[in-house]
Phi, psi and omega in degrees: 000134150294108172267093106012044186282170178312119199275100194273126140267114230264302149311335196265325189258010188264281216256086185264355181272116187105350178297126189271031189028037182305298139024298216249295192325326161331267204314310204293333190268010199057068179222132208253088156237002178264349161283300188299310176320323202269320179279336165319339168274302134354279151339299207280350195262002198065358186320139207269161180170144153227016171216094170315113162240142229211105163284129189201122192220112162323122208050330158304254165256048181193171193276192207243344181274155187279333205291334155296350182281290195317312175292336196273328201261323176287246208322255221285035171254345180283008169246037144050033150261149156320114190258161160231136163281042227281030140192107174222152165206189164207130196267147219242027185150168191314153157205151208319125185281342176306307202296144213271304152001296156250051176287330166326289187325269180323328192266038181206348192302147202279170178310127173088339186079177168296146160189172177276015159281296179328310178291340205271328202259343196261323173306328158302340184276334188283339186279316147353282210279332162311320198292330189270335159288122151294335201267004170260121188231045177140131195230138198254146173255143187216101184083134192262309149236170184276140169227108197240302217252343195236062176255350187090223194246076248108050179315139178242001148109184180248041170238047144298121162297349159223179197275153154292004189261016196067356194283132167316071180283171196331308188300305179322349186246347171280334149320280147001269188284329135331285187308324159330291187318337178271012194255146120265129172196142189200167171245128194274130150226136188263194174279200201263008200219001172070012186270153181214154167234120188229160137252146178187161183287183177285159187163198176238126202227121176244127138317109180238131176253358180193184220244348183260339202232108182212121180209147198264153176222141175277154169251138158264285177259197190250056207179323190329151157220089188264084198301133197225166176236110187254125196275000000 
């Protein structure tokens, strides 16, 4: 795997007071070029890999709009590896300007600021689009709930997908029901030739024609036709 980490700008997002925001103003305009450069070298050098893996935080160190996602995600599916996204998160409210850590935020936030409308709307668009990419074959959620006030000395901010009083918030149901959607079960009846159909995605999948009679199967592609026999 080509591991992809964060393009930091050290100055602009650590110490952001005096900052003439260049940096951030970049990122803020969506502009990718040094994770694409480096695996476009990679390609000329032939170098073997078969998995682009990618840290990827909205207002951290990438811009906060999806439509920048969208571009960022198109450009590295065009070297026709798998990708994983393998830390996301969206931040779902404020976090704290003392802490030096999130100066990044403030200096990046989007039209209107964080908030869990933001999140609940930029997270459904990134799932949209996963659903719609194929070369994304997964994505890691990075932290579940928010911890601000009772953390030690390493607050990890509001981009938790529930409160820290424990309560859900949106984005946890947009998550979900994703996350669900990959799941199938139905009930089949067949034709007069004993044929049947479902859609669902690839995977291993088990078949009952009765609760004693059963056999499992792989699904590969989105194309599959599979004939199964119950003797």
């Amino acid at each position: 795997m080509v591991d992809l980490g964060p393009l930091y700008c050290f100055d602009d997002f650590w110490y952001p007071i005096g900052s003439n925001g260049g940096c951030i103003h970049e990122l803020k305009k969506g502009k990718i070029p040094d994770h694409l450069d480096f695996v476009q070298i990679l390609e000329k050098k032939r170098s073997p890999y078969d998995i682009i893996g990618i840290e990827y935080q909205p207002g951290s160190h990438h811009s906060p709009e999806f439509r920048h996602f969208r571009r960022f995600f198109h450009e590295l599916s065009r070297f026709s590896k798998p990708i994983f996204i393998w830390e996301f998160w969206v931040p779902g409210g404020d976090f704290p300007e003392e802490v030096p850590n999130y100066g990044m935020y403030t200096f990046n936030r989007p039209d209107g600021g964080w908030s869990e409308e933001y999140q609940k709307a930029m997270l459904k668009q990134v799932l949209e689009y996963i659903n719609a990419n194929p070369q994304i074959t997964g994505l890691t959620q990075y932290g579940w709930r928010d911890c601000i006030t009772d953390c030690g000395s390493s607050p990890s901010g509001s981009y938790g997908l529930i409160r820290e009083d424990g309560i859900k918030k949106p984005s946890y149901y947009i998550m979900r029901n994703w996350y669900e959607s990959w799941f199938t079960e139905c009930d089949l009846i067949t034709d007069s030739e004993g044929r049947t159909s479902f859609l669902g995605l690839p995977g291993r999948y088990r078949i009952s024609r009765s609760i004693f009679r059963k056999k499992t199967v792989d699904i590969e592609d989105d194309s599959s036709e599979i004939e199964i026999v119950f003797d």
